[in-house]
VOPAGU-2260 file (C-alpha; in pm, 1 decimal, decimal comma):
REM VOPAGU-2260
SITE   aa  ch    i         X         Y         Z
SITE  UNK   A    0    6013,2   13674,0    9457,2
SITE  UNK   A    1    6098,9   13364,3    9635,8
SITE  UNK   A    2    5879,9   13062,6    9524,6
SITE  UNK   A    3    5804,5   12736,7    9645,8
SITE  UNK   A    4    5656,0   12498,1    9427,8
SITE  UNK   A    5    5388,4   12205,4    9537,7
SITE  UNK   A    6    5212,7   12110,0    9175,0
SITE  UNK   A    7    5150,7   11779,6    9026,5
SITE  UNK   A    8    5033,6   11917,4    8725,7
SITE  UNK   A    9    5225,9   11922,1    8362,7
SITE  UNK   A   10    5103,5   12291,0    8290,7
SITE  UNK   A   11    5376,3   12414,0    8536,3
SITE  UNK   A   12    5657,7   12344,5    8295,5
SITE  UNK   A   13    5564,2   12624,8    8095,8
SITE  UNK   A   14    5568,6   12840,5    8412,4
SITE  UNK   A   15    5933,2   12705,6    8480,3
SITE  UNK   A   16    6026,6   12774,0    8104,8
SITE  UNK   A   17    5902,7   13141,6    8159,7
SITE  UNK   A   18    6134,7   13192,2    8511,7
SITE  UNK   A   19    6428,9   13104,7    8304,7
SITE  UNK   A   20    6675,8   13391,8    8301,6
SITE  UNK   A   21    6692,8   13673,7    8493,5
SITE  UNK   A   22    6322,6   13790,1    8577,6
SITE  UNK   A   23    6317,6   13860,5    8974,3
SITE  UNK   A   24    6163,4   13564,9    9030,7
SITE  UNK   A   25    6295,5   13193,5    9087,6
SITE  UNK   A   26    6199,6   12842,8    9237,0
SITE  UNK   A   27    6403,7   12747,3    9477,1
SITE  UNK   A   28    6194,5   12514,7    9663,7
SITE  UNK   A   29    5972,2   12216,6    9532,8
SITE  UNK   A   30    5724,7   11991,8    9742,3
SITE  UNK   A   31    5732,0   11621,2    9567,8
SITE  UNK   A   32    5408,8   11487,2    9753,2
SITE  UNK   A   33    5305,4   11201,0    9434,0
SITE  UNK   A   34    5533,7   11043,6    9195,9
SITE  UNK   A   35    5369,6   11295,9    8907,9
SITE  UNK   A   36    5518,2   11586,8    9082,0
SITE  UNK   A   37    5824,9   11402,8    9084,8
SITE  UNK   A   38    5830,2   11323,2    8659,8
SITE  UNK   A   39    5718,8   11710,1    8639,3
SITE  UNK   A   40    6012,5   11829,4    8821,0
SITE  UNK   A   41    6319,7   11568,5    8680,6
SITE  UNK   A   42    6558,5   11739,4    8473,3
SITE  UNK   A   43    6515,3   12064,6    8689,9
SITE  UNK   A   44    6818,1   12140,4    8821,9
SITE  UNK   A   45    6903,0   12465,1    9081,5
SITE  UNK   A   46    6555,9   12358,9    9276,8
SITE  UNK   A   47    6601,6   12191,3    9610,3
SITE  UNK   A   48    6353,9   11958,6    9685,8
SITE  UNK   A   49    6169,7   11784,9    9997,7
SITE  UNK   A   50    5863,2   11568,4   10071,7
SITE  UNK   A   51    5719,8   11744,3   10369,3
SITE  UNK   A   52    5507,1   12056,4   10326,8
SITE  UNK   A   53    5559,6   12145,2   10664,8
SITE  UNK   A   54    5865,9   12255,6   10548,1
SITE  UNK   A   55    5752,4   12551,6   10413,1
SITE  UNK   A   56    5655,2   12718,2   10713,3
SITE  UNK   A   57    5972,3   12671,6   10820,7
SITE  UNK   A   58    6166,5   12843,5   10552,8
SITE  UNK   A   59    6176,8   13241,2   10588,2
SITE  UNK   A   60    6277,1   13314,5   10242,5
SITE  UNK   A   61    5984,7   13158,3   10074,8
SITE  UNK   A   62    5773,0   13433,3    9958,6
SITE  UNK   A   63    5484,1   13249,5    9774,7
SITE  UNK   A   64    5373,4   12895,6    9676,8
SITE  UNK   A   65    5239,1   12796,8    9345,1
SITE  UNK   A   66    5008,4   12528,3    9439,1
SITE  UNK   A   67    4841,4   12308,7    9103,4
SITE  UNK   A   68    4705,0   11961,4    9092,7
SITE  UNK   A   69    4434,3   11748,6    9184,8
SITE  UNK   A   70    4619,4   11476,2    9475,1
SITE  UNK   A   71    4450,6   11468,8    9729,6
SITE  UNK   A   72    4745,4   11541,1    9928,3
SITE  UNK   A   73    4865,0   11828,6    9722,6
SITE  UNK   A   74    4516,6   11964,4    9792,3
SITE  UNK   A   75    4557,8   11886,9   10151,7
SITE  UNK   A   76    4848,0   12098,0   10198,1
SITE  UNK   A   77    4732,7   12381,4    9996,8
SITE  UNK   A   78    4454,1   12454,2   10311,4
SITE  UNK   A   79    4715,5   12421,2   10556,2
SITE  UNK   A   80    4952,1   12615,4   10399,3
SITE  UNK   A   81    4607,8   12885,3   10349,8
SITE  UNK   A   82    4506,2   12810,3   10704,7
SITE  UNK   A   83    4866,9   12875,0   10816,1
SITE  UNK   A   84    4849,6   13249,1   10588,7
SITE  UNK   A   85    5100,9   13179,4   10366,5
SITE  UNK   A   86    5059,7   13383,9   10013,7
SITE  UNK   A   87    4971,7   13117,6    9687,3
SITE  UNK   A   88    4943,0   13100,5    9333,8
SITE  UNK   A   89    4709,5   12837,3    9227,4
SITE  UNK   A   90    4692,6   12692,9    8924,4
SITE  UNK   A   91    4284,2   12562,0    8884,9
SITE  UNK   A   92    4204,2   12215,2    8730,5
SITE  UNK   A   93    3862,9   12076,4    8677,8
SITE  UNK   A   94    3948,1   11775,1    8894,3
SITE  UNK   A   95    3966,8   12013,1    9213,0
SITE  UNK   A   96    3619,8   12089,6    9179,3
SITE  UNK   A   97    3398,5   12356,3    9310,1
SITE  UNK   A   98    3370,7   12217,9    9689,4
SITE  UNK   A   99    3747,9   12231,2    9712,7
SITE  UNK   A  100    3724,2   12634,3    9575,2
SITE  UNK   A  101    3469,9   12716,1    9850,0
SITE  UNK   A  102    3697,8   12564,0   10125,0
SITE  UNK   A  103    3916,6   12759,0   10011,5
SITE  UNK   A  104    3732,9   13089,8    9958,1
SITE  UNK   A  105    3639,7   13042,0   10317,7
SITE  UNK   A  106    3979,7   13024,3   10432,6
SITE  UNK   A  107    4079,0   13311,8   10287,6
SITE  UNK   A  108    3823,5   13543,8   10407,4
SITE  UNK   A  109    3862,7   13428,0   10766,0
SITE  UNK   A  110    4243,9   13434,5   10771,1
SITE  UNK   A  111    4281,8   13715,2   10537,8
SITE  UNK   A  112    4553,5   13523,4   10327,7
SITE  UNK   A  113    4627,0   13611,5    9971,5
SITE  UNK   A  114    4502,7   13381,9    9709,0
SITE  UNK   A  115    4535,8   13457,7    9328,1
SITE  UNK   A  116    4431,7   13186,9    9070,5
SITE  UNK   A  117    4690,5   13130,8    8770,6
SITE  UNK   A  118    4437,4   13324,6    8454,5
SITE  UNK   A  119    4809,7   13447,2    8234,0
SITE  UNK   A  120    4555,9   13481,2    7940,4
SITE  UNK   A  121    4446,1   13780,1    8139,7
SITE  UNK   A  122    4807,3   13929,3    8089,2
SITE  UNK   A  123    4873,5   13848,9    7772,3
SITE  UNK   A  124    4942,7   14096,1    7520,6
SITE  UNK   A  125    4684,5   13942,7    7225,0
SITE  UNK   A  126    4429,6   13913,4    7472,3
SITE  UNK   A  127    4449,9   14241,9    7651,8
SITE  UNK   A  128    4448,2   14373,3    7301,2
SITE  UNK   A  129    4152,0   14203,1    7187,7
SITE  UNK   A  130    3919,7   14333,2    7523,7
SITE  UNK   A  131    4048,2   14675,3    7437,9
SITE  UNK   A  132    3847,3   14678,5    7061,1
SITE  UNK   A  133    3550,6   14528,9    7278,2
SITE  UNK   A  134    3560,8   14741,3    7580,6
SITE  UNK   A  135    3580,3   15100,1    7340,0
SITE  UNK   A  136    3347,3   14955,0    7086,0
SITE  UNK   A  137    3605,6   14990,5    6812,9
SITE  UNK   A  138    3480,3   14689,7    6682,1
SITE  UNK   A  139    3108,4   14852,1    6728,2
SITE  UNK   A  140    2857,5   14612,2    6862,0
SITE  UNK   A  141    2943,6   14292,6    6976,5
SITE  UNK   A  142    2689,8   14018,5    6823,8
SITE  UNK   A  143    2834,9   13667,3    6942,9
SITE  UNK   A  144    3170,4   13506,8    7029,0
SITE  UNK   A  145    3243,3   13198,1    6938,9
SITE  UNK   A  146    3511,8   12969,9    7080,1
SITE  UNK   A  147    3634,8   12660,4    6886,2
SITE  UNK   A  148    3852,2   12414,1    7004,8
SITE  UNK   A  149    3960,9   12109,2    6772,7
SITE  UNK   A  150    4206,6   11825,6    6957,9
SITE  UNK   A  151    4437,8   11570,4    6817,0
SITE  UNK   A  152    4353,9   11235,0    6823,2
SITE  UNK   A  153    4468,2   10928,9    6613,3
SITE  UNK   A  154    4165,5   10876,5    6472,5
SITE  UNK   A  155    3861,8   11066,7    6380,0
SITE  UNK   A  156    3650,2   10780,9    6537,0
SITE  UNK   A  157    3844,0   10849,1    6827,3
SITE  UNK   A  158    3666,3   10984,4    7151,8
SITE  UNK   A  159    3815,0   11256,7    7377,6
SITE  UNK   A  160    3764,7   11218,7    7735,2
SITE  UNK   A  161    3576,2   11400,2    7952,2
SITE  UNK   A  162    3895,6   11525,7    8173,8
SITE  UNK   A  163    4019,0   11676,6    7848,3
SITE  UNK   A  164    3730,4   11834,4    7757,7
SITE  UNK   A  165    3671,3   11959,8    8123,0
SITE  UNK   A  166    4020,2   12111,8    8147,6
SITE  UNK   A  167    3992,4   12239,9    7791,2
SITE  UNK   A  168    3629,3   12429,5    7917,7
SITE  UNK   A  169    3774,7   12580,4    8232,3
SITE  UNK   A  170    3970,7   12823,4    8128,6
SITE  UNK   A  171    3822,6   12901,4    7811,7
SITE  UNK   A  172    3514,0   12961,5    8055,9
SITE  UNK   A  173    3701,2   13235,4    8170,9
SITE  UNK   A  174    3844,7   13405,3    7851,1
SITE  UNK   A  175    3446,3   13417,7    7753,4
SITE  UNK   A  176    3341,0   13558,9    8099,0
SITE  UNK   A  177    3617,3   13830,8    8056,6
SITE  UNK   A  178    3586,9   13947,2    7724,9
SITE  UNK   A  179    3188,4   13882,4    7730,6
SITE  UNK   A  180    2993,8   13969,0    8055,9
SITE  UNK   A  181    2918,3   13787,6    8380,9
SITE  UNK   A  182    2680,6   13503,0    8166,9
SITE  UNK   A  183    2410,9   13378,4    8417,5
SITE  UNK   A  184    2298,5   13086,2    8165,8
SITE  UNK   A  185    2452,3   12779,6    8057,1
SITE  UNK   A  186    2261,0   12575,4    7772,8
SITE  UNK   A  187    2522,9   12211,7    7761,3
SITE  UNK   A  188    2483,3   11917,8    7482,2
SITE  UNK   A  189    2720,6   11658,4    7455,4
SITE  UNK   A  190    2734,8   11387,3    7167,3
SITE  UNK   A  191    2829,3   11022,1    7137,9
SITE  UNK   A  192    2886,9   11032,7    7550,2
SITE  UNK   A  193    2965,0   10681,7    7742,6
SITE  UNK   A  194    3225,1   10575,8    7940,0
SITE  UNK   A  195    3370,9   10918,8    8029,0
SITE  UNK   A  196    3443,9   11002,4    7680,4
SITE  UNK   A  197    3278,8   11235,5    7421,3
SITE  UNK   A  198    3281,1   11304,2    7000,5
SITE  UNK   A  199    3125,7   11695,1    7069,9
SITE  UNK   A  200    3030,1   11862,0    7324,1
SITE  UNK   A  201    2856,3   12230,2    7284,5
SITE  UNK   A  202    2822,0   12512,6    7602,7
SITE  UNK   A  203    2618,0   12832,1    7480,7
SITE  UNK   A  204    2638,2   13153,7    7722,8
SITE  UNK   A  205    2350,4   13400,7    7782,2
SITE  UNK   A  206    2314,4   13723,4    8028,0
SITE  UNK   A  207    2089,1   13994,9    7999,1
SITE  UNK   A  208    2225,1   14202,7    7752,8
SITE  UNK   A  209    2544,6   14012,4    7723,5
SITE  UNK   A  210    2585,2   13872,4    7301,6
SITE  UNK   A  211    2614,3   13509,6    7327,5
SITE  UNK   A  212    2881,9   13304,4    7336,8
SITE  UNK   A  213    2924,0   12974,6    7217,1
SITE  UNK   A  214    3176,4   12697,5    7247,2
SITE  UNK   A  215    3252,5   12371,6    7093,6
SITE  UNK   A  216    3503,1   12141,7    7123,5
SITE  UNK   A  217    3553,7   11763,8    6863,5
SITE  UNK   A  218    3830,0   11591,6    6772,5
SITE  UNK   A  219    4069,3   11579,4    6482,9
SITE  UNK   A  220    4328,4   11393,6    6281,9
SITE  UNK   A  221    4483,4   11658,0    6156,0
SITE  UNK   A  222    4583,8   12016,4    6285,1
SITE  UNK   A  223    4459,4   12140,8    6640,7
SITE  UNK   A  224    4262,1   12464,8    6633,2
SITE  UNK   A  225    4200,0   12683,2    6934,2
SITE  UNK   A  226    4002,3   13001,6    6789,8
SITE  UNK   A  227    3833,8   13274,0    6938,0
SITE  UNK   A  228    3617,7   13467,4    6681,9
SITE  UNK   A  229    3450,4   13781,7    6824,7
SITE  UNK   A  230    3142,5   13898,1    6560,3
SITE  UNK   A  231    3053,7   14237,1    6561,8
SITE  UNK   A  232    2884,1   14514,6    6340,8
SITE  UNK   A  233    3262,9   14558,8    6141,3
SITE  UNK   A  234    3322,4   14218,9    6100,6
SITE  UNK   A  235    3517,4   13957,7    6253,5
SITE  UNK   A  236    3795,3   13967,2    6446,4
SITE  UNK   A  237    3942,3   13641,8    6499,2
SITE  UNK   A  238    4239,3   13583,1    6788,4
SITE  UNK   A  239    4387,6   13205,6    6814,4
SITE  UNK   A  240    4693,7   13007,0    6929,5
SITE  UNK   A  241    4953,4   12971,3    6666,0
SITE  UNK   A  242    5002,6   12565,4    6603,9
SITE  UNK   A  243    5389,4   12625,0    6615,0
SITE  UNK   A  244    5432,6   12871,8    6915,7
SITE  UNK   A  245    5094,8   12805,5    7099,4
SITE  UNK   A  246    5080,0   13209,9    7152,3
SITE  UNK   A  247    4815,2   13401,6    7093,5
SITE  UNK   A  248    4775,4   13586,3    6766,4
SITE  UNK   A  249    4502,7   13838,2    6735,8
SITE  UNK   A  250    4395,7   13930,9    6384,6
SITE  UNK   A  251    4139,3   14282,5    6386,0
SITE  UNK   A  252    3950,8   14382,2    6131,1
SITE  UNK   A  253    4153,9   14645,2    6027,7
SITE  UNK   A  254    4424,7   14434,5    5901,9
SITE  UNK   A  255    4594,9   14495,3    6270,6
SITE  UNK   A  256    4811,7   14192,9    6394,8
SITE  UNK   A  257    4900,0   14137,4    6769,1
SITE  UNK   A  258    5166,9   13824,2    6903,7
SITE  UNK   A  259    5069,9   13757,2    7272,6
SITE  UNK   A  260    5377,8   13558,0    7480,5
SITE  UNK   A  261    5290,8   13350,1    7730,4
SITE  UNK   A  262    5624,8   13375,7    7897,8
SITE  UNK   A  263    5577,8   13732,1    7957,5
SITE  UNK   A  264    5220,7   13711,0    8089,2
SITE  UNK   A  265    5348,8   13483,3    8348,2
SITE  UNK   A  266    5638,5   13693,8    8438,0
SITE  UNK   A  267    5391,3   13980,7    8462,7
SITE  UNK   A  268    5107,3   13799,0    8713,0
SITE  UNK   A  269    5402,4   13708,1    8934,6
SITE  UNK   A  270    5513,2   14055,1    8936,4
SITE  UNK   A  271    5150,4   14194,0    9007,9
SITE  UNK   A  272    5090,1   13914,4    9298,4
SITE  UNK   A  273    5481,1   14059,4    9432,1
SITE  UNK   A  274    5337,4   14402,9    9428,4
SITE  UNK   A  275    5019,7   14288,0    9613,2
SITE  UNK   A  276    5245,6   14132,7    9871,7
SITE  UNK   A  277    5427,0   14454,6    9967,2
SITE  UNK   A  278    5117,9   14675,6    9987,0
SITE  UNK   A  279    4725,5   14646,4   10091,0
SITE  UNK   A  280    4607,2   14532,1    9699,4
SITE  UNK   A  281    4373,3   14275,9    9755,0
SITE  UNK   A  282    4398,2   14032,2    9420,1
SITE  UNK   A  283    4015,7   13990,6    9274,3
SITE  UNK   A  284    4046,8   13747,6    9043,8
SITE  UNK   A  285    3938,6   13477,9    9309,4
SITE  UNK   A  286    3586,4   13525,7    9330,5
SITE  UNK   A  287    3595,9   13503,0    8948,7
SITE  UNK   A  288    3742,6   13172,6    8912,4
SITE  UNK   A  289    3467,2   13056,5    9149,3
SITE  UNK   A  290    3218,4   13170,7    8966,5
SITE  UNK   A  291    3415,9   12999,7    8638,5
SITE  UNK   A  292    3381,0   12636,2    8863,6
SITE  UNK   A  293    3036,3   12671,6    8939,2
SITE  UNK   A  294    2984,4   12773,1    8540,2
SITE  UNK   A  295    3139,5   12469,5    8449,0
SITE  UNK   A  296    2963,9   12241,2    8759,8
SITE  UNK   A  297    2655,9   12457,5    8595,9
SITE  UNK   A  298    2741,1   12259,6    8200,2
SITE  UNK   A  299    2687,4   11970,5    8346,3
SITE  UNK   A  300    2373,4   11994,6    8515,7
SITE  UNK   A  301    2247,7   12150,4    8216,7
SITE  UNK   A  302    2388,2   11794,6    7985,7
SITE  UNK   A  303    2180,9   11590,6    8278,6
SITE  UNK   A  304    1857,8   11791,4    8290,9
SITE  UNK   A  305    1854,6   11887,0    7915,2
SITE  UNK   A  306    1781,8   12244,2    8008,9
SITE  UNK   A  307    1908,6   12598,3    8047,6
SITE  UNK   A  308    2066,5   12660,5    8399,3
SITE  UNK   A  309    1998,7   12955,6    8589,3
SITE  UNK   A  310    2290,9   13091,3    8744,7
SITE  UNK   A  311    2252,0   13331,3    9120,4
SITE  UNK   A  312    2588,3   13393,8    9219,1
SITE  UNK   A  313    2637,5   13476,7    9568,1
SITE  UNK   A  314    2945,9   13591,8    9764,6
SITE  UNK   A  315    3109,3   13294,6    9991,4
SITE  UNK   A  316    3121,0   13374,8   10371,0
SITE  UNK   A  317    3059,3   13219,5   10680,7
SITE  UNK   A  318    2738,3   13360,5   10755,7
SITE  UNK   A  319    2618,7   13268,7   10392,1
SITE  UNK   A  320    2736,4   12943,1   10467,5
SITE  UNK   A  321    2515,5   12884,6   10782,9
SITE  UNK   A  322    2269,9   13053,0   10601,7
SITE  UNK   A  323    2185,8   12801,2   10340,4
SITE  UNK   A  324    2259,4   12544,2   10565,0
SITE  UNK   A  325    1981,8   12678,0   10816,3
SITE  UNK   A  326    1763,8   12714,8   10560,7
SITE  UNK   A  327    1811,4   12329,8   10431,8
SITE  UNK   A  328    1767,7   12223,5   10761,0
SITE  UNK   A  329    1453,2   12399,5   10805,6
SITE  UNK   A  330    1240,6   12255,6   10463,4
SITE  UNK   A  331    1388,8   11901,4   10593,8
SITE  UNK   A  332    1253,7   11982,9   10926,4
SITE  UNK   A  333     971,9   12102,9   10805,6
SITE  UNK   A  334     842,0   11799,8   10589,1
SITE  UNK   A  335     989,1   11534,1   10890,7
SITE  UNK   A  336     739,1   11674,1   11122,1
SITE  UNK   A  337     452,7   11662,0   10882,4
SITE  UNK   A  338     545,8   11301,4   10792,4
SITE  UNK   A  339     588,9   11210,7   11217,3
SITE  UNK   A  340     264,7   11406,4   11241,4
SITE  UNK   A  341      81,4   11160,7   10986,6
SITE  UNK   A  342     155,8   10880,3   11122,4
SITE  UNK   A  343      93,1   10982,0   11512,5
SITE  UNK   A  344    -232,1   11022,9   11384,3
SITE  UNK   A  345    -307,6   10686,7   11200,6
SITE  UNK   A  346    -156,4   10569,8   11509,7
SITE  UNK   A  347    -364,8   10737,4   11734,3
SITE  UNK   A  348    -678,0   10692,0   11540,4
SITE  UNK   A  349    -651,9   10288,8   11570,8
SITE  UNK   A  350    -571,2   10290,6   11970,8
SITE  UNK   A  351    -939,1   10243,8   12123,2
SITE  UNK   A  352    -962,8   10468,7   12428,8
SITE  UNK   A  353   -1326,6   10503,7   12654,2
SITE  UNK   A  354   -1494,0   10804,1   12700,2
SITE  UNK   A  355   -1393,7   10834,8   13086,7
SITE  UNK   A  356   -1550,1   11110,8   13300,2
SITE  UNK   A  357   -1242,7   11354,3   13400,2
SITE  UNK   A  358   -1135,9   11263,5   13786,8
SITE  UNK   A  359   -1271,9   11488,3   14088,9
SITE  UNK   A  360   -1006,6   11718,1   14213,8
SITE  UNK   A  361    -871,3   11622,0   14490,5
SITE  UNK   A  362    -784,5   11956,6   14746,9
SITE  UNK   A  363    -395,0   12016,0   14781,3
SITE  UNK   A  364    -317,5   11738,3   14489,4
SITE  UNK   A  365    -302,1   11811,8   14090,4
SITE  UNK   A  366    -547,2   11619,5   13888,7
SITE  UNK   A  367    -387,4   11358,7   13698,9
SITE  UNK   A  368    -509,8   11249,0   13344,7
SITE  UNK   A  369    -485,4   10865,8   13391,8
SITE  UNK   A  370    -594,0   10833,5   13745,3
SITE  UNK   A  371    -892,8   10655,8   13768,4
SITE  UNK   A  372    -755,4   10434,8   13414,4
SITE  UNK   A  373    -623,4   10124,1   13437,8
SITE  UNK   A  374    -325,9   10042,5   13441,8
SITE  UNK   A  375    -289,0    9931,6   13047,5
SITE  UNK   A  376    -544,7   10209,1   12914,7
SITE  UNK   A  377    -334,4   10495,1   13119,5
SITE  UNK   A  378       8,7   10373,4   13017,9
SITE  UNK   A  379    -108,0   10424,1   12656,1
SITE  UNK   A  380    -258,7   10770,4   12703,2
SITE  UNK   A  381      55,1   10874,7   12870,0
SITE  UNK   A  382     265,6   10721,9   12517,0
SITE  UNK   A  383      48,0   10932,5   12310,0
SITE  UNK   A  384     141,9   11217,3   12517,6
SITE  UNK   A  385     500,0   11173,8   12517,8
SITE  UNK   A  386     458,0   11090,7   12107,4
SITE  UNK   A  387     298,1   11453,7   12051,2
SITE  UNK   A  388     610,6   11601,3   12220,7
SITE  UNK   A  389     867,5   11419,8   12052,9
SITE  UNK   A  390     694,3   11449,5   11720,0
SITE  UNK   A  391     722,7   11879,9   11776,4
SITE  UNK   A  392    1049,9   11881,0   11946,1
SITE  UNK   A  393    1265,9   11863,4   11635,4
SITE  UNK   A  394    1058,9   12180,0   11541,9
SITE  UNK   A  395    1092,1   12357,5   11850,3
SITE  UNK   A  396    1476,9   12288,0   11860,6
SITE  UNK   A  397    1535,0   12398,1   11536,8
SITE  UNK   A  398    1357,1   12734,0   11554,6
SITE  UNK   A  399    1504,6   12819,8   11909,5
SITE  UNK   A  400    1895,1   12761,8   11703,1
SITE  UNK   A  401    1759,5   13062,2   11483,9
SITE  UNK   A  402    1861,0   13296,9   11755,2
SITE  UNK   A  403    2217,9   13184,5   11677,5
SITE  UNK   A  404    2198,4   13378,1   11368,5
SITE  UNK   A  405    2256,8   13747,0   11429,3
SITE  UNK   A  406    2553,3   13579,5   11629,3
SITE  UNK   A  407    2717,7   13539,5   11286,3
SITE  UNK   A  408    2643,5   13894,4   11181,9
SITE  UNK   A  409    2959,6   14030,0   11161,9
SITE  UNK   A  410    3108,0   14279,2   11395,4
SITE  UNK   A  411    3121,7   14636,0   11262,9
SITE  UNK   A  412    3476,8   14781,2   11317,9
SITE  UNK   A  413    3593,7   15150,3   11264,6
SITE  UNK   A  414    3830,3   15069,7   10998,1
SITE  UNK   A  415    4000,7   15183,2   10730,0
SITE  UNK   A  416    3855,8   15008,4   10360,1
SITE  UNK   A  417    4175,8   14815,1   10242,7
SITE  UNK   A  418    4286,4   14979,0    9878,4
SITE  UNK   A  419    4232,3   14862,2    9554,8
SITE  UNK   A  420    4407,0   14830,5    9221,1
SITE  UNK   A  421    4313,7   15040,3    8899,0
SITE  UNK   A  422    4234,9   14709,2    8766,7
SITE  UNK   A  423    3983,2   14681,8    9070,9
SITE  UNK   A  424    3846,0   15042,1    9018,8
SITE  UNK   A  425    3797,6   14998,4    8640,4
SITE  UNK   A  426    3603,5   14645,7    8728,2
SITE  UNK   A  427    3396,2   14780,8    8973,3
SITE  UNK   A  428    3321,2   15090,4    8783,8
C-alpha cells in the first residue's frame, strides 16, 4: 500500500522503523500540520512532505492515511479526511478522548469509510500465543490477570504524570479486554495525586464470569517492568517486554518460550487493513477501542466517586444519538415545567381577584372572561391566562418533536449482509 502520514505523535517512529525494507508498503506522503510532526519526521528521507491536508484528496496514489496525535488540527483533518471517505489507520491516544471517538464512529457509519485503530499487540506473535493457552484452556482455568507496569524516573520520590499514566492504561486496557472478557466494571484508586501527577495508581476489572484483572502502574529508579502475569489452575504464565528489545516474550508454564516482534505485527495489520481495502471485510476492531476510551473515561469517574462503575455499552448511531439526547431533553423538560408551574402558582395565589358573577351572553357575540372587569383587574386575568400557556408550551412542543423519531428509524433495504473475516466469525461466535 500507498500511505500518507498525518501524526504528531513519537509512537510512529517505530511504525516507520517497521516499513523499512521491502514489505509492500511505504510512506510516501507526510502532512506536517504542528512543529511536533515536523521533529517526528526530520531525518526521514524518501517521504515528500506538505502542510495542507487537502492535499490528500488530491493525490490518487494514496491508498490509506495513518492518522495519530492529539492537535487539534491533526484531529481536524482526520474527520475531513473520514467525512471525505478516505481509508485510515489511527493510532489512539488518551488526549483524543472519547467525544472525539464518537465523532468519529458516527462518521463512519454514515459514510461507510474504513476506520481501523492501530492495536499491533493484537498481531503479535507472543500475544497471539498467549490468548491461544487461554482461549483452549491449556492453561485450565483462568483465576486473575495481573498487569504491572513500573516507569523510569530519576527519583523514587519522583511523580509520574497523569498523561503517562493515561497513555500507559489505554492500551494495556485493551490487551486485558482481549485476553480477559468484555469487563463491565472498573474499581480506580490513585495515590499521592495533585497537580496532574501520581506515585500509584490501581484499575481492577470485573464481568460476570470474567476472572479479574488488575493493573498497577508506580515509578522506579531502576529497571522498567511491563508484565503481564495470567494465573490459572497450572500456574503462572507470565508474558512481558524484554528491557533490551521492548518485544514481547511469553514464558508458559510448560517451560515454552515465545519472542513476539513488533515490526512484524505492524507489517501484518497493514497487510490485513490492504486486504480489507480490496474486498467487502469490514475491520471490527473499532467498536472495541471505543469501548477501551469509555473504560478508561470509566477509571476516572470511578477515582472521583470512590466507587465501582457500571459499564452499559451501547452501539453508536444516529438514531442512538437522538435517542439519548431526546430523552435528556425530556427529564430537563420535565422538571422546568414543574419548577414554572410552582411559581405560577405562588404567583397566582398572591394576585387578589373578586368573585365576579360570569357576564350574560350576549346573542350573536362570544362571552368574554374580562368583560364586565375593569380595566386593571381584566388585564391581569388575561396575564394569568397567557402564563398557564407559556408555562405548558415547552411541554407540548417537546412531546409533538417525538413524532420525529420513527423518522430516524432506518430504512430497510433488500440487501446483501456485507462479509466478514474468520477473525469476525470466531468473535462473534
Amino acid at each position: 500500500m500507498q500511505l500518507a502520514l498525518i501524526c504528531d505523535d513519537p509512537l510512529i517512529l517505530s511504525w516507520l522503523d517497521a516499513l523499512q525494507g521491502d514489505c509492500g508498503h511505504d510512506v510516501v506522503l507526510a502532512v506536517v500540520l504542528t512543529p511536533s510532526a515536523a521533529a517526528v519526521l526530520r531525518g526521514r528521507t524518501g517521504i515528500q512532505l506538505t502542510n495542507r491536508w487537502e492535499d490528500l484528496l488530491l493525490a490518487r496514489q494514496i491508498d490509506a492515511v495513518i492518522v495519530g496525535g492529539r492537535d487539534p488540527e491533526v484531529l481536524n483533518a482526520a474527520k475531513q479526511l473520514a467525512t471525505a471517505g478516505q481509508p485510515m489507520l489511527f493510532l489512539p491516544n488518551p488526549m483524543q478522548g472519547s467525544t472525539f471517538l464518537y465523532e468519529l464512529n458516527l462518521i463512519r457509519d454514515e459514510n461507510r469509510v474504513k476506520l481501523c485503530p492501530a492495536m499491533t499487540h493484537r498481531r503479535d506473535k507472543a500475544m497471539i500465543r498467549l490468548r491461544q493457552l487461554i482461549d483452549t484452556r491449556a492453561l485450565g482455568t483462568t483465576r486473575q490477570l495481573q498487569f504491572e507496569r513500573k516507569v523510569f524516573v530519576e527519583s523514587t520520590a519522583a511523580k509520574l504524570s497523569q498523561e503517562t499514566v493515561d497513555a500507559a492504561l489505554l492500551g494495556d486496557l485493551d490487551v486485558l479486554r482481549w485476553l480477559g472478557g468484555n469487563y463491565d466494571q472498573v474499581a480506580a484508586i490513585r495515590t499521592g495525586a495533585a497537580e496532574g501527577a501520581v506515585c500509584m495508581q490501581m484499575v481492577t476489572l470485573g464481568g460476570r464470569g470474567l476472572a479479574e484483572a488488575t493493573w498497577h502502574i508506580q515509578s522506579t529508579d531502576s529497571t522498567e517492568v511491563c508484565r503481564l502475569t495470567i494465573h490459572s489452575d497450572t500456574g503462572r504464565t507470565v508474558i512481558e517486554r524484554a528491557s533490551e528489545t521492548s518485544e514481547w516474550i511469553l514464558t508458559a508454564v510448560t517451560g515454552e518460550t515465545t519472542v513476539g516482534s513488533r515490526a512484524t505485527a505492524v507489517r501484518q495489520l497493514l497487510d490485513e487493513f490492504g486486504e480489507s481495502l480490496a474486498s467487502d471485510i469490514v475491520p471490527i476492531e473499532w467498536s472495541d477501542l471505543v469501548q477501551v476510551f469509555e473504560t478508561l473515561d470509566a477509571t476516572q469517574r470511578s477515582v472521583n466517586r470512590r466507587r465501582t462503575i457500571e459499564l452499559h455499552f451501547e452501539p453508536m448511531s444516529e438514531r442512538s444519538t437522538f435517542k439519548t439526547q431526546m430523552t435528556a431533553m425530556g427529564c430537563g423538560v420535565l422538571v422546568a415545567t414543574l419548577f414554572l408551574m410552582l411559581i405560577y402558582l405562588a404567583i397566582a395565589s398572591l394576585v387578589p381577584l373578586p368573585n365576579v358573577a360570569p357576564p350574560a351572553a350576549i346573542p350573536g357575540r362570544f362571552p368574554v372572561a374580562t368583560q364586565g372587569l375593569p380595566v386593571e383587574e381584566g388585564f391581569v386575568r388575561m396575564a394569568l391566562h397567557v402564563a398557564r400557556v407559556l408555562v405548558f408550551a415547552p411541554l407540548a412542543i417537546f412531546l409533538s418533536l417525538q413524532l420525529l423519531y420513527p423518522l430516524t428509524r432506518p430504512a430497510r433495504a433488500n440487501k446483501t449482509p456485507e462479509k466478514c473475516s474468520d477473525t469476525e466469525r470466531s468473535q462473534n461466535a
